[in-house]
DODOLO-969145 format. One record per residue: residue in three letters; x, y, z of N, C-alpha, C in turn. Coordinates in steps of 0.1 Angstrom, whole numbers, plus 5000, padded with zeros to 4 digits. Example, Ala and Ser with C-alpha at 12.3 -4.5 7.8 and 13.67 -1.06 7.14 Angstrom:
ALA513249435078512349555078513249675078 SER512849785071513749895071512950005079 
END
This chain:
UNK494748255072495248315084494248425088 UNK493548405099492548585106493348655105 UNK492848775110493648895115494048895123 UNK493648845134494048805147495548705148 UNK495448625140496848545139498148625129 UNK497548725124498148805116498548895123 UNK497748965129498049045141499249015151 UNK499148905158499748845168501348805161 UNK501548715151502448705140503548855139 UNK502748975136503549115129503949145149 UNK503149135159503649165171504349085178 UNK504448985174505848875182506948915179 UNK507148975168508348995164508949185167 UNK508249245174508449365177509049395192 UNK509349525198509849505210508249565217 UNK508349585227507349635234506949765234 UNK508049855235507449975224507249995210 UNK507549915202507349915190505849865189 UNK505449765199503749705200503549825200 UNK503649905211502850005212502350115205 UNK503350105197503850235187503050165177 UNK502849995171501949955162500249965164 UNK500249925174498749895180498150035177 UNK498750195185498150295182497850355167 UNK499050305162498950335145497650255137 UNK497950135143496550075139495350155146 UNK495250125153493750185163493750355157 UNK494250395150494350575142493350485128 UNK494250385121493450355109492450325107 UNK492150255120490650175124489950315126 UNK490150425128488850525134488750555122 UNK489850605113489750695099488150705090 UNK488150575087486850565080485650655086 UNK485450645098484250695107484150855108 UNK485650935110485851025113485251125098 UNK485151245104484451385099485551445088 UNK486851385088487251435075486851445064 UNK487251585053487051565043487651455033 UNK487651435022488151315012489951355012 UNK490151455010491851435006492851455027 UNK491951515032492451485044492751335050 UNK491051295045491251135048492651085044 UNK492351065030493850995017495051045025 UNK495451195032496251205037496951115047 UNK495851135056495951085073496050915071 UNK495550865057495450715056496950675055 UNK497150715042498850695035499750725048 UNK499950825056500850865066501150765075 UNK499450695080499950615091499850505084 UNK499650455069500050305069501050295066 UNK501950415060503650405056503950375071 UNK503950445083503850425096503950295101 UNK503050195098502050115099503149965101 UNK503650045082504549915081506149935075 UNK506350005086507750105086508550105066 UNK507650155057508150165046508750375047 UNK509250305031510150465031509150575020 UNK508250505018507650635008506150575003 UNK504950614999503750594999503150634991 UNK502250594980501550694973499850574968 UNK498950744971497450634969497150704956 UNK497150604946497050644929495050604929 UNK494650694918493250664917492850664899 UNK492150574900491750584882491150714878 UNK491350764866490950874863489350904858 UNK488450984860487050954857486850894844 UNK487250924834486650864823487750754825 UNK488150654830488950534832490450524822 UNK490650614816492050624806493150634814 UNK492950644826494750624827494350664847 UNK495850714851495350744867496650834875 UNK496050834882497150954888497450954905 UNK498451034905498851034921497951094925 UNK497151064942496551174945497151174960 UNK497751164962498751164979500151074979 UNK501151144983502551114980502851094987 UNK503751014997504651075015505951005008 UNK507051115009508151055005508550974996 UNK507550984982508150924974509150984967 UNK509351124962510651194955511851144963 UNK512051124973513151084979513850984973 UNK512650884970513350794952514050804943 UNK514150924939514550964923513950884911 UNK512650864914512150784903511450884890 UNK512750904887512451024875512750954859 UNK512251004847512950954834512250854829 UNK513050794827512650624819512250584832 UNK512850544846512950474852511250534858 UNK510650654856508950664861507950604853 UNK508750604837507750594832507250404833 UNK508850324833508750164839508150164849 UNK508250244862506950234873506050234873 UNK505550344862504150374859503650234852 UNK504350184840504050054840503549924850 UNK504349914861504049844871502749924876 UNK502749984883501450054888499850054883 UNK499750024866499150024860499049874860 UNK499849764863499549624863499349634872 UNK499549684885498549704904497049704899 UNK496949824886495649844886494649694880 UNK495349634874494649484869494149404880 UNK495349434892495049284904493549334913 UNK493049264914491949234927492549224939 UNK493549204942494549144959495549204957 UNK496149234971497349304967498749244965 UNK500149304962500949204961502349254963 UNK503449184963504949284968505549254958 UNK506449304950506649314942508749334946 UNK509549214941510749264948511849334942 UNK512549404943513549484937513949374925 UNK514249484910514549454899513549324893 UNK512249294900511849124898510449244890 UNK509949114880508649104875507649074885 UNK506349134890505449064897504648904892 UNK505348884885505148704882505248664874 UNK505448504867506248484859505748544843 UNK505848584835505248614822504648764821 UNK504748844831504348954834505349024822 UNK504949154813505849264806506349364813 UNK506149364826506749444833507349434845 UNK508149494852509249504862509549604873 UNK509449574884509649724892511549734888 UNK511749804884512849934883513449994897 UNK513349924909513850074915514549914932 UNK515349974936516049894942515149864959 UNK513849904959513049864968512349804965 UNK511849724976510449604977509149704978 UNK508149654966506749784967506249624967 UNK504949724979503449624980502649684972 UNK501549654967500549694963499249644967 UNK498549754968496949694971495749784963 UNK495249704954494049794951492649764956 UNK492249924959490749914963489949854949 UNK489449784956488449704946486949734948 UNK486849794930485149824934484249774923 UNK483149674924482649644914483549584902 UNK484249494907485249394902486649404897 UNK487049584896487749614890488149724901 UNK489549764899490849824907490349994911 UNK489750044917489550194916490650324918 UNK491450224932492850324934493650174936 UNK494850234939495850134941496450214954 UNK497450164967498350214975499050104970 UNK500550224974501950134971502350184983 UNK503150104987504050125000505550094994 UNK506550154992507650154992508750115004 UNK509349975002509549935018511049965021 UNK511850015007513150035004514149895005 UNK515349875005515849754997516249685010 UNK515949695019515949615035514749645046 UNK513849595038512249645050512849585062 UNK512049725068512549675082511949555091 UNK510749525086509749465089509349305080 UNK510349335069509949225060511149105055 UNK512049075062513449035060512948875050 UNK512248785050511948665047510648695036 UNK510748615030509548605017508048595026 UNK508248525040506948535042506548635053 UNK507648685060507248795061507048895053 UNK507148905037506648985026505548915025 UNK505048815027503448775022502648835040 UNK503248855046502048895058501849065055 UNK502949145049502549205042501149225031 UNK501249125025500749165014498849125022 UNK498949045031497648995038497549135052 UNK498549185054498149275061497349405056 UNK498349395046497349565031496149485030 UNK495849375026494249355020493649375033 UNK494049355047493049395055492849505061 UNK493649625061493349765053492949805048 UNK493049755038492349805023490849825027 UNK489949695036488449765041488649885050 UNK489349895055489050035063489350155050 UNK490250145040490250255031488950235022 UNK488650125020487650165010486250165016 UNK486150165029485050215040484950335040 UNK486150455040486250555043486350635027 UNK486650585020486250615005484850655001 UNK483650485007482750495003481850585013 UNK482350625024481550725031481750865024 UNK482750875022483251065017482451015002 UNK482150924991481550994979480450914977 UNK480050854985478650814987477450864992 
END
C-alpha cells in the first residue's frame, strides 16, 4: 500500500474537520526534521503531534543507552496517566525491550503477546504501536503510542495494521530529523 492510499484510507473515514485537523498535524511532522530545533525540542514537538496524529492517550520516545545495555525514556506525553507502576512497569519494560529487537513497527493488543512464542506480554488494558528507528540494522529508539482500550481511530485489526504502516512511514521523518540534530 503507498502512502498515498494510506493516506486516503486513514481520511475516508474522518469528518471534514477532523481531515483538517489531520492533514495540518501531518504537514507540522513533515517540516519537523528540516526545522532549527534543538534535539530534545525536536523529540518533544515529534511525540506531541504524532500522539495527535493518531488520536492515542499517551506517548513515549525510548532511546538505547550509549554503551547499548539497556534504554530509557527520553520524552513522555501522558503516559503516568496509566498507572504503569510496580510489576506491571517492569512487564512493560519487557515488551519495550522486544520493540527494541523489531526492524518494523508493530501493535501490540491489550493483555496479547506480540506474537506467537514471544516471553512477553503487554500488561496494560490498551492497544500500544510500536516503531523503532532503525539504524545500521539494529533498533536505536523505539516510539510507542498508547492508543487506550478503544482507539479512536483503530476499531478493526486492519485498521490497527494501517497503523502500524502509518508509524513506519513516520518513522523517516523521525529518523531524518534525528540524523540532522547528531550528524
Amino acid at each position: 500500500m503507498t502512502t498515498a492510499q494510506l493516506l486516503n484510507d486513514l481520511l475516508d473515514e474522518l469528518s471534514e474537520e477532523q481531515r483538517a485537523e489531520f492533514r495540518g498535524t501531518y504537514g507540522r511532522i513533515q517540516q519537523l526534521p528540516g526545522s532549527e530545533l534543538p534535539l530534545q525540542a525536536f523529540l518533544d514537538d515529534f511525540l506531541r503531534e504524532t500522539v495527535n496524529l493518531f488520536a492515542a492517550t499517551a506517548g513515549v520516545i525510548w532511546f538505547r543507552e550509549a554503551d547499548g545495555s539497556g534504554f530509557q525514556a527520553n520524552t513522555r506525553l501522558g503516559f503516568d496517566r496509566h498507572g504503569i507502576t510496580g510489576e506491571l512497569a517492569d512487564r512493560h519494560r519487557e515488551l519495550v525491550g522486544f520493540a527494541f529487537q523489531q526492524t518494523k513497527p508493530l501493535v501490540v493488543n491489550p493483555y496479547s503477546s506480540p506474537q506467537a512464542g514471544a516471553n512477553v506480554s503487554n500488561p496494560t488494558d490498551s492497544f500500544i504501536v510500536f516503531g523503532p528507528a532503525v539504524a545500521g540494522g539494529q533498533a536505536i529508539g523505539v516510539i510507542e503510542l498508547l492508543l487506550g482500550p478503544t482507539p479512536v481511530r483503530g476499531r478493526t485489526s486492519g485498521d490497527r495494521d494501517r497503523y502500524r504502516l502509518w508509524l513506519d512511514h513516520l518513522l523517516g521523518f523521525f529518523c531524518q530529523g534525528i540524523e540532522r540534530r547528531l550528524l
